[in-house]
PALO-79969 format. One record per residue (C-alpha): x, y, z; residue in one letter. Coordinates in pm, whole numbers, padded with zeros to 5 digits, always signed. Layout:
XYZA ...
END
This chain:
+01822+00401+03924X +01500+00266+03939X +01375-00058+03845X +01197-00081+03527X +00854-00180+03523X +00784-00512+03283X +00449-00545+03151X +00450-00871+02976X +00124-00921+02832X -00019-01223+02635X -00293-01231+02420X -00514-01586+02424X -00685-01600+02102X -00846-01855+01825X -01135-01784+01563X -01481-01934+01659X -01445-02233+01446X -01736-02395+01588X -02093-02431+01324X -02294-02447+01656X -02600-02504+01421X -02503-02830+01269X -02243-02915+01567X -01961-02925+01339X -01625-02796+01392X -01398-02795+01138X -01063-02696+01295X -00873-02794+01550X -00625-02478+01662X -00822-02464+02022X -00762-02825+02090X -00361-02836+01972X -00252-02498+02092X -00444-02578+02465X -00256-02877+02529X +00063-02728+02408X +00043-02331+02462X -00268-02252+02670X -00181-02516+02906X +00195-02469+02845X +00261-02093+02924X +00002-02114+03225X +00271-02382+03384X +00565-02184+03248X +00389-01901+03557X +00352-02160+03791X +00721-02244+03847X +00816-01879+03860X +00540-01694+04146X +00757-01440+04173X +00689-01348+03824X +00389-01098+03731X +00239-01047+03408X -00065-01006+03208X -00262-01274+03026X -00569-01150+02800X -00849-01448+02721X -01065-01380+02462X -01404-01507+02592X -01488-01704+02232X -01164-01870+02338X -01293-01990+02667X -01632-02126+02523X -01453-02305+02288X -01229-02512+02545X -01531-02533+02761X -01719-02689+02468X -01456-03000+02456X -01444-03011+02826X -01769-02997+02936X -01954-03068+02657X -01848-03358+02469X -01740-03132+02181X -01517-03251+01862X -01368-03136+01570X -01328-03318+01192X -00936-03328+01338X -00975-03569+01651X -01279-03760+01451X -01038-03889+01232X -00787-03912+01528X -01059-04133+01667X -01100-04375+01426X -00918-04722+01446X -00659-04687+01147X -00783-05009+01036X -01122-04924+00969X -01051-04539+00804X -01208-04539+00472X -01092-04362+00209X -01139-04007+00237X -01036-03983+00609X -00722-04170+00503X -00650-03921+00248X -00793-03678+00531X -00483-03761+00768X -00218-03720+00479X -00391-03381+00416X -00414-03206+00756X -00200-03450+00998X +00148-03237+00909X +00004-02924+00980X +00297-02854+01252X +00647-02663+01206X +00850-02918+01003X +01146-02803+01142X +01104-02774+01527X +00780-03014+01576X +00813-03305+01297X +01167-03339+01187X +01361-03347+01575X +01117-03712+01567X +01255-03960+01334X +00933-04174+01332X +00717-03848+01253X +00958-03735+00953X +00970-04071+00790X +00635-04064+00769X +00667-03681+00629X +00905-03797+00361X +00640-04091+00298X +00386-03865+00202X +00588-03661-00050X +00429-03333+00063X +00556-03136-00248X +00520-03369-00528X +00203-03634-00461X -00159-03544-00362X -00307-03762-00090X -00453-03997-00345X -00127-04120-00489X +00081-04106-00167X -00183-04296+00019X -00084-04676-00149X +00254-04645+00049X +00072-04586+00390X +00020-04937+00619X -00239-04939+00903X +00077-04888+01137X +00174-04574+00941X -00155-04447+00957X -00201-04484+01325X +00169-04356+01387X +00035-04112+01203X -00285-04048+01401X -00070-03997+01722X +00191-03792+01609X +00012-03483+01460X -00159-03512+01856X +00172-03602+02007X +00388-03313+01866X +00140-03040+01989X +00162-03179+02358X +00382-02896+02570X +00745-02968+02670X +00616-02937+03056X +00365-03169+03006X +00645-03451+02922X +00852-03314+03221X +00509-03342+03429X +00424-03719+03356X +00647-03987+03351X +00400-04193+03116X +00383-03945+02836X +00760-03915+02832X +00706-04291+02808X +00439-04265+02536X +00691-04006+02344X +01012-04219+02370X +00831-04518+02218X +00776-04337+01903X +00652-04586+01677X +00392-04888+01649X +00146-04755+01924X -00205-05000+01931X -00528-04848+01912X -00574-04864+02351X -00254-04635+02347X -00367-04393+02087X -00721-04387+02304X -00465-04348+02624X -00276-04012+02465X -00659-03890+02298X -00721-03889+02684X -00426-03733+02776X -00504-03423+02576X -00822-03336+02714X -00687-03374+03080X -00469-03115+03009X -00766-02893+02779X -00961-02977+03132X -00679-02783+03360X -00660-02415+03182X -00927-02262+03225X -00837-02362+03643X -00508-02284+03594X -00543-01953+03502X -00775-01875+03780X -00539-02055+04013X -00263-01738+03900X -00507-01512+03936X -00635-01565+04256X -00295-01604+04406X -00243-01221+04273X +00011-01329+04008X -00116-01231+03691X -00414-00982+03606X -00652-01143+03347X -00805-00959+03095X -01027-00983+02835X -01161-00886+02437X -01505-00817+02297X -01654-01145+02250X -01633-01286+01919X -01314-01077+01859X -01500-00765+01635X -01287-00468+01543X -01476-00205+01775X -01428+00072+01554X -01562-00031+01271X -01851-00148+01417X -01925+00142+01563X -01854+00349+01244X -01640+00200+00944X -01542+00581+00814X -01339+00584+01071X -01093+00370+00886X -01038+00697+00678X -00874+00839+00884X -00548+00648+00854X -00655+00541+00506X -00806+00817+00320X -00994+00816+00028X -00988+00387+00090X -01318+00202-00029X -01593+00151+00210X -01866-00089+00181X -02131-00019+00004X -02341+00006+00393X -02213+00196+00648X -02486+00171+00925X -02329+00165+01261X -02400-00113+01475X -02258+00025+01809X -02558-00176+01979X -02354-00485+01832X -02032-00314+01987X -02172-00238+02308X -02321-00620+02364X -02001-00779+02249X -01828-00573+02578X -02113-00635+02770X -02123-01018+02724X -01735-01019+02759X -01741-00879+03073X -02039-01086+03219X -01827-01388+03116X -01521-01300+03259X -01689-01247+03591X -01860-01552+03560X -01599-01800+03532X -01301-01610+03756X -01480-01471+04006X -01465-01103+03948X -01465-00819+03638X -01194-00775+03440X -01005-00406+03511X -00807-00441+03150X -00905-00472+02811X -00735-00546+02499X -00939-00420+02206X -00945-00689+01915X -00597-00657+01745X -00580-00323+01931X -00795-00143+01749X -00922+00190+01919X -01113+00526+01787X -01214+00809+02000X -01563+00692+01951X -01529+00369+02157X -01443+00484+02482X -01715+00589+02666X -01860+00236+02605X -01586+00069+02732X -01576+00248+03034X -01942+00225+03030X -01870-00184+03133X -01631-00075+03422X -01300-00114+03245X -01015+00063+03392X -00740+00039+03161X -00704-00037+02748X -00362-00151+02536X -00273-00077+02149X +00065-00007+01983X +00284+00257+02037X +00199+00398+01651X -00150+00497+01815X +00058+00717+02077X +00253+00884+01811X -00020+00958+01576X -00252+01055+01890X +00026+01354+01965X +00119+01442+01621X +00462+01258+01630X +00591+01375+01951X +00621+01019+02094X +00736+00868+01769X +01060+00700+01612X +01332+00860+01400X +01386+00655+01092X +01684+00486+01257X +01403+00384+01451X +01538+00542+01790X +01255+00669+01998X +01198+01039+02023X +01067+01133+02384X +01146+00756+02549X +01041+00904+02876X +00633+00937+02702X +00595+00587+02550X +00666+00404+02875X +00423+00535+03063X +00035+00523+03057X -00223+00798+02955X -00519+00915+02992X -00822+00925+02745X -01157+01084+02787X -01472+01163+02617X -01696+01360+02829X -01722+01253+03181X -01607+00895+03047X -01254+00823+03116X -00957+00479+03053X -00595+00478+03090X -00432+00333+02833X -00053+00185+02787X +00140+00156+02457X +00320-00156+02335X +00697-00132+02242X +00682-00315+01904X +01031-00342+01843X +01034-00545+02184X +00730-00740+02162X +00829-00858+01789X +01155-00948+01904X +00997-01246+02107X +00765-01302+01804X +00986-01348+01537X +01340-01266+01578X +01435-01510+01906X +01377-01772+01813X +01638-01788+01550X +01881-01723+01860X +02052-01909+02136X +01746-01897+02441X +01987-01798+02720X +02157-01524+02502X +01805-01386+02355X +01680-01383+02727X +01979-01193+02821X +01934-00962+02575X +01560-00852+02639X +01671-00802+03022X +01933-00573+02887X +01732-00447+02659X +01513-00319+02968X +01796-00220+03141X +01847+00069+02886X +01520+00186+02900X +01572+00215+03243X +01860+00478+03152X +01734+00635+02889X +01449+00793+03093X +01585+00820+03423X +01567+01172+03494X +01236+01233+03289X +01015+01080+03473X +00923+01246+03784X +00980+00983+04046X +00758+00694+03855X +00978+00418+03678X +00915+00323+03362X +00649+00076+03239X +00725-00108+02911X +00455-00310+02807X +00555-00579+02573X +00244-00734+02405X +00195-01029+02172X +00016-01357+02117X +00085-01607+02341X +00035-01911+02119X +00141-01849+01764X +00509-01775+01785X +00654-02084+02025X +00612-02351+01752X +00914-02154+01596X +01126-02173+01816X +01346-02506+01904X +01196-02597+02200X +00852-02442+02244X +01030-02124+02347X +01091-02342+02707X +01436-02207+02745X +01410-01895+02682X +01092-01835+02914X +01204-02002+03213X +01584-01799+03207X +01352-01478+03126X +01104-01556+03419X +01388-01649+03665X +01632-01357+03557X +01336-01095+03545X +01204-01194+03893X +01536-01189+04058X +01725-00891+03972X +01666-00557+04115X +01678-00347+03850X +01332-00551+03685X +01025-00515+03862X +00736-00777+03648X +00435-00641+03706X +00032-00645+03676X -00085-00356+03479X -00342-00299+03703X -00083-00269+04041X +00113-00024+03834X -00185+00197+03701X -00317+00233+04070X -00006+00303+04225X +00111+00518+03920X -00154+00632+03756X -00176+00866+03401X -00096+01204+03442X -00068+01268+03048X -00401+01282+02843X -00466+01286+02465X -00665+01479+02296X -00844+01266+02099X -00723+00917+02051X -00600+00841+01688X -00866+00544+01502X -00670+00236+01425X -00504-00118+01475X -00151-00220+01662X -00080-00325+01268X +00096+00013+01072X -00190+00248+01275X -00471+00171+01071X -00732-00087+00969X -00624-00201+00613X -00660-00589+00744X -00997-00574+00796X -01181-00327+00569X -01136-00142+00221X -00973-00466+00011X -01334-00533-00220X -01319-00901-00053X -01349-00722+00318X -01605-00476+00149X -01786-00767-00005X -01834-00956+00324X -01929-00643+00550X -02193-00612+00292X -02328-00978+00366X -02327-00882+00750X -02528-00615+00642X -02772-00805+00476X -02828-01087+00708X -02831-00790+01041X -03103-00615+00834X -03337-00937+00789X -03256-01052+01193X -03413-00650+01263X -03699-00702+01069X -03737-01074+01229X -03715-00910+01556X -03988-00665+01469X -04169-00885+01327X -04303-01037+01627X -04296-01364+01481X -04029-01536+01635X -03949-01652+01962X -03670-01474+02190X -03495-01807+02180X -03489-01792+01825X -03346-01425+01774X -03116-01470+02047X -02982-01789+01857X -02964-01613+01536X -02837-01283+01670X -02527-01513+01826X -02447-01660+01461X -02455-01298+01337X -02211-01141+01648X -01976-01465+01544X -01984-01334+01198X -01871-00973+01291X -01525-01134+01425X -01180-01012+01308X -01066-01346+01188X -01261-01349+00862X -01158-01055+00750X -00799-01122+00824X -00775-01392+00542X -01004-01191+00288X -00807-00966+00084X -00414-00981-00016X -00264-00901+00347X -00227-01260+00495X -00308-01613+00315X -00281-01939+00408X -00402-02318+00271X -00713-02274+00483X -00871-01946+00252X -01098-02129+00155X -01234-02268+00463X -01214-01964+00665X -01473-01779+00383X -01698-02083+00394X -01686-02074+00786X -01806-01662+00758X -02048-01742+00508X -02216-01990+00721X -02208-01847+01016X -02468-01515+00792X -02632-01862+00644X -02724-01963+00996X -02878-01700+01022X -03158-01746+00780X -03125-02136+00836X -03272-02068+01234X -03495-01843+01147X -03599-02099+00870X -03596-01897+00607X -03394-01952+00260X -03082-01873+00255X -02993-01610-00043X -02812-01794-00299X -02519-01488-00275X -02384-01658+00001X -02354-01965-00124X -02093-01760-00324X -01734-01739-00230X -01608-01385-00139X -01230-01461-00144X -01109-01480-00517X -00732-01476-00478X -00533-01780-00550X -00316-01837-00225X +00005-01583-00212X +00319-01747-00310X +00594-01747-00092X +00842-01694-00418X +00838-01713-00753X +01066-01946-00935X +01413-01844-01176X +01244-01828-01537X +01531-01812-01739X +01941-01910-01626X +02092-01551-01537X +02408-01430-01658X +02543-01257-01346X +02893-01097-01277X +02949-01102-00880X +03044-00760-00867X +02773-00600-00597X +02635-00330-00868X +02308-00319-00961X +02244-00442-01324X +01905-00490-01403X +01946-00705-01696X +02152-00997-01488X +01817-01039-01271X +01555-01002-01472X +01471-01351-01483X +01558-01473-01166X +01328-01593-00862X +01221-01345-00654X +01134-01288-00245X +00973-01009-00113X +00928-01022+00271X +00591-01054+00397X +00373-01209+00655X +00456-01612+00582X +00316-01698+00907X +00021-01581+00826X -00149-01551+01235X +00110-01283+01276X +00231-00974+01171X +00579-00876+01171X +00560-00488+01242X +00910-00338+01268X +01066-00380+00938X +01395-00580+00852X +01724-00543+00681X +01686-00713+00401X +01402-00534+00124X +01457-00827-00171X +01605-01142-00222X +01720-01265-00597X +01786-01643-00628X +01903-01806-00999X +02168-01997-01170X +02346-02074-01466X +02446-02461-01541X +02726-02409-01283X +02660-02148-01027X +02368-02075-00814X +02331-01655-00743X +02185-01474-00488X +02085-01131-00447X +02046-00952-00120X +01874-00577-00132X +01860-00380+00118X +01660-00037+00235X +01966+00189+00206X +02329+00122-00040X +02436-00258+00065X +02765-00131+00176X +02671+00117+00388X +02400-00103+00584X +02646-00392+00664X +02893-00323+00884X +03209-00448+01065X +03039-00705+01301X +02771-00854+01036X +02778-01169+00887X +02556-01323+00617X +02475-01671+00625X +02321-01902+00337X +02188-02181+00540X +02062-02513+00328X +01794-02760+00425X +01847-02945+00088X +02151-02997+00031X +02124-03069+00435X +02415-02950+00629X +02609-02706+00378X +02560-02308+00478X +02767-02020+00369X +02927-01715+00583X +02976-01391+00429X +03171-01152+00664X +03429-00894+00602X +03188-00601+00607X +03325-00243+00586X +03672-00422+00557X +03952-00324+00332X +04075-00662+00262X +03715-00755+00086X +03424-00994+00196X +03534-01337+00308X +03378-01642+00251X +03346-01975+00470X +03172-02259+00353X +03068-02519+00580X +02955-02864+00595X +02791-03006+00892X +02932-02697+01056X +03268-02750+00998X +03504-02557+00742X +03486-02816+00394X +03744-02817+00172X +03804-02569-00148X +03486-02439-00230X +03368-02212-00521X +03225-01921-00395X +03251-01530-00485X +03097-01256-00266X +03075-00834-00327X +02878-00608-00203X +02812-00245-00337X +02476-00123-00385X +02344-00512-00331X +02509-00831-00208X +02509-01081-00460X +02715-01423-00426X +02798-01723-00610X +02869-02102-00527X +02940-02368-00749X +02683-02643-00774X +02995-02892-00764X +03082-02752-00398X +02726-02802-00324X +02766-03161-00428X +02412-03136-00634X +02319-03244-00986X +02065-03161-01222X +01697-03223-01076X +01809-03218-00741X +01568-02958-00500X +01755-02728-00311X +01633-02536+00033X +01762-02280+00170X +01739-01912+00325X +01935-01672+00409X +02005-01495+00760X +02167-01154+00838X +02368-01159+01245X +02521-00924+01389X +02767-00987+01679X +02614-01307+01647X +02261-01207+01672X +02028-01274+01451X +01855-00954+01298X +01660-01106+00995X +01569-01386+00787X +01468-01445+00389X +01168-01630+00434X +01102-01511+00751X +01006-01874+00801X +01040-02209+00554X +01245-02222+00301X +01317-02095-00097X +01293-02400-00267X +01400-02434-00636X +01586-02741-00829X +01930-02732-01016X +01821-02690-01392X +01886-02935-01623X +02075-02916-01936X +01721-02838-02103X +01577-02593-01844X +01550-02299-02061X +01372-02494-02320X +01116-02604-02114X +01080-02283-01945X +01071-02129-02336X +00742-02426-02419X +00563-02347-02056X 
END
């Protein structure tokens, strides 16, 4: 059998937060994920040189680090950071109780007890900074100050320098010199990636890559109807002009960059959020770029379905997807490979809920069977699974920064003989395409089309605005009025402007606290515009686009349910209970492959609390033997539920557990029919009226976990009180 080629590939990415007009940034995601992910998965490589893999760095990335490195830049986040705690007025005080717990609560502030006092100080869910701030010292705030720094510092780097470990086990009452001392710190470590990363590449490890410049969504530039045809009939803007000269600089400028800072041109290219069209390939090539990546839903709607998945989510014609193609138009030629979702998503989202050496294990078996499942197809090449995600956005989820799991996966992977990790571009020239489509299918890694980024009247409102600003920069240009320093300036604000990450927030796909910000960043990036031209600046974009109130995790119970634990589904007992529908909570990812559970119920009556569980298919038939439900609560902390017994004559079986061991006589009940829906006292819960409860629920089998309602965080909801529905009946 022939070893399996791995083609781990990570995607480097951050918006351009940057106002390079008025030298503001308002942001700080370059700064924290560098010293903690950029940095981090660059060392992660470096202990492992047997290991080969792909790492894609968007070039608005690189400027960004470059601009705190080697240009004295800040952001709003470390200006506060900066400031002795003792002299922060007001605002920034209220500032750091704002934005200074933006981390994972659960894997990056409550593992440090100083960090979560300081968390429960601040009363996140029930006081706005203004009335938590009078229980706040000068010692809190500066404990403060270096934690939300501290906390985003990589596991390695702690392993790496005996100080830091020092700094970290301290973990309370640091002086202003120390604070200074970690400040420092972090931009030693900003200060070794971009090095880093040409240190692997030179040494042949891993193949860097790169992204149109600002991050645009090719196809649309070049023609937005092509969003039809995945989505037809969707709303356009009300302009469709092409701007394929915009297209064609952002790859141009990309691939000057590259060169420029590691030494040669890039061979590989990973379109913004994979989005490809027929149109765009000629100019890619046009740039010299060898090879392109997208999802494997491109593939099977590029051949009509043959390389597709059954809905059991098998894969028809294995042999196909692991393997790269060709794509012409004209004389004009790339080979492009095909991401396994289902693989790539299990690193994303799913691992991190599981033991690291076991999920590890798992993913090399995993490979193993694709290994077996096309031996015998593939005339003499082995196959090459590409597995492709972001490489910063998933590792504050797991436990430990995902620094297990990595380091078994690297070791294991490099070792074994049946696992060859690999470079794309070694594999395409020693195996190259023999396979061509037709004509390549228009659309993103995310469900095959471009719903993210266009047709939502938000996205539609703000192509419009690019419209109007690029229209007043071509008649500048024409003018003759204005320096080429000038339009070059203003022409950069306006490329910024046609970046993915904008339209990512607008509309109802993702949301996040930040909506706001992210539309006022777009707008002034097409204000800047005007502003260095120095011209007015239409009073429309002083206007927000995004309307839409921020998307609710759940709603809350509005009524106590009557509910008989029987598994059947009676609409009446739920009608007024909380509900969760599974959606992107993360909200810098997308979860592709779709989960077990389809709905989750929560409510209660005075003495029980219910849950609700719906699946795709009848309840009964998708659990089986070896699954197990577990109710797992923050708040009460310590008390989760088992549900087992699946597919079972004897009935489902309960276990409730306190700090993980079996309690005493609880009240539960558990059936499952067409849903699962259980029951537990509030008494065995030990709560009382008032008292907040947090909890989700997790589906395993054989251990494993398979999903999770929320996906991340909790459902949070209180215990009524004796007068709930009478309150509920005046609100």
């Amino acid at each position: 059998m022939q070893p399996v080629s791995l083609a781990l590939f990570w995607h480097q990415h951050q918006p351009y937060y940057p106002d390079d007009v008025s030298g503001e940034c308002l942001m700080p995601w370059v700064r924290l994920h560098g010293t903690k992910d950029y940095y981090g998965m660059a060392m992660h490589l470096l202990e492992v040189p047997e290991f080969h893999c792909t790492i894609n760095l968007v070039p608005s990335l690189l400027v960004q680090i470059l601009r705190y490195t080697e240009h004295g830049g800040s952001d709003r986040h470390l200006d506060v950071s900066r400031i002795p705690a003792g002299s922060l007025s007001e605002t920034d005080a209220a500032y750091l109780l704002d934005y200074f717990f933006m981390a994972n609560v659960d894997h990056m502030i409550r593992p440090h007890a100083r960090y979560f006092e300081l968390y429960q100080q601040r009363g996140v869910h029930t006081d706005d900074a203004t009335a938590a701030l009078p229980r706040f010292s000068e010692q809190d705030l500066r404990d403060l100050q270096v934690w939300n720094n501290l906390t985003w510092f990589h596991p390695i780097a702690f392993e790496n320098n005996p100080e830091l470990q020092q700094f970290l086990e301290k973990g309370s009452g640091w002086t202003e010199d120390e604070k200074r001392w970690l400040l420092d710190q972090q931009m030693d470590l900003l200060r070794q990636i971009i090095p880093l990363h040409k240190q692997l590449s030179d040494r042949g490890q891993v193949e860097l890559t790169t992204t149109p410049f600002y991050h645009p969504i090719l196809p649309l530039l070049w023609d937005k109807k092509s969003a039809r045809q995945a989505m037809p009939g969707c709303d356009l803007p009300k302009h469709l002009d092409s701007y394929r000269e915009d297209a064609v600089t952002q790859l141009e400028r990309a691939v000057s960059f590259h060169e420029q800072h590691f030494g040669e041109k890039p061979k590989g290219l990973w379109p913004s959020e994979g989005s490809v069209s027929q149109d765009i390939i000629a100019a890619i090539a046009d740039v010299g770029i060898e090879w392109i990546a997208t999802d494997e839903e491109i593939l099977a709607h590029s051949t009509d379905g043959f390389v597709s998945r059954d809905p059991s989510g098998h894969l028809r014609h294995p042999e196909m997807l692991y393997r790269p193609w060709q794509v012409a138009d004209g004389d004009k030629s790339l080979q492009m490979i095909f991401r396994d979702h289902g693989l790539s998503d299990l690193i994303g989202f799913h691992y991190q809920r599981s033991d690291p050496l076991a999920a590890a294990e798992d993913m090399l078996g995993r490979l193993q069977g694709i290994s077996r499942a096309v031996e015998g197809h593939s005339a003499g090449r082995p196959a090459l699974v590409p597995i492709i995600l972001d490489g910063e956005n998933c590792w504050e989820y797991y436990p430990d920064g995902g620094v297990k799991f990595l380091r078994h996966f690297y070791q294991q992977a490099a070792s074994r003989s049946d696992i060859n990790p690999v470079r794309v571009r070694d594999t395409l020239r020693e195996f190259p395409a023999t396979d061509h489509i037709k004509k390549l299918f228009a659309g993103s890694w995310i469900s095959h089309n471009f719903a993210i980024w266009i047709g939502h009247h938000e996205d539609n409102t703000a192509w419009d605005r690019v419209h109007m600003a690029r229209e007043r920069l071509k008649a500048a240009a024409a003018s003759g009025d204005y320096s080429p320093e000038t339009l070059s300036k203003a022409w950069e604000e306006l490329y910024i402007a046609e970046g993915s990450d904008w339209y990512w927030w607008y509309g109802d796909d993702h949301s996040s606290a930040l909506d706001g910000l992210f539309d006022q960043l777009c707008r002034k990036h097409l204000q800047n515009v005007y502003t260095v031209l120095g011209e007015p600046v239409p009073s429309v974009l002083f206007q927000p686009i995004t309307q839409a109130e921020r998307r609710l995790i759940h709603t809350q119970p509005r009524r106590l349910s009557v509910v008989r634990v029987d598994g059947r589904r009676t609409y009446f007992e739920w009608i007024d209970a909380g509900r969760y529908e599974p959606g992107s909570e993360r909200g810098t990812m997308t979860l592709v492959s779709e989960g077990i559970i389809r709905e989750l119920f929560f409510g209660f009556d005075h003495r029980r609390l219910f849950l609700r569980i719906d699946t795709h298919d009848k309840a009964s038939d998708t659990f089986g033997p070896t699954d197990e439900v577990r109710v797992r609560f923050a708040s009460p902390e310590g008390i989760e539920l088992r549900i087992s017994g699946f597919g079972g004559d004897d009935g489902l079986t309960a276990k409730f557990l306190r700090n993980k061991r079996k309690a005493g006589k609880a009240h539960v009940d558990a059936a499952v029919d067409d849903i699962l829906e259980i029951g537990v006292a509030f008494e065995s819960l030990r709560v009382v009226p008032s008292d907040p409860m947090h909890f989700f629920v997790e589906v395993l089998r054989d251990g494993k976990s398979l999903d999770r309602a929320p996906s991340e965080g909790s459902i949070e909801i209180s215990v009524p009180t004796p007068d709930f529905e009478q309150l509920m009946w005046q609100a």
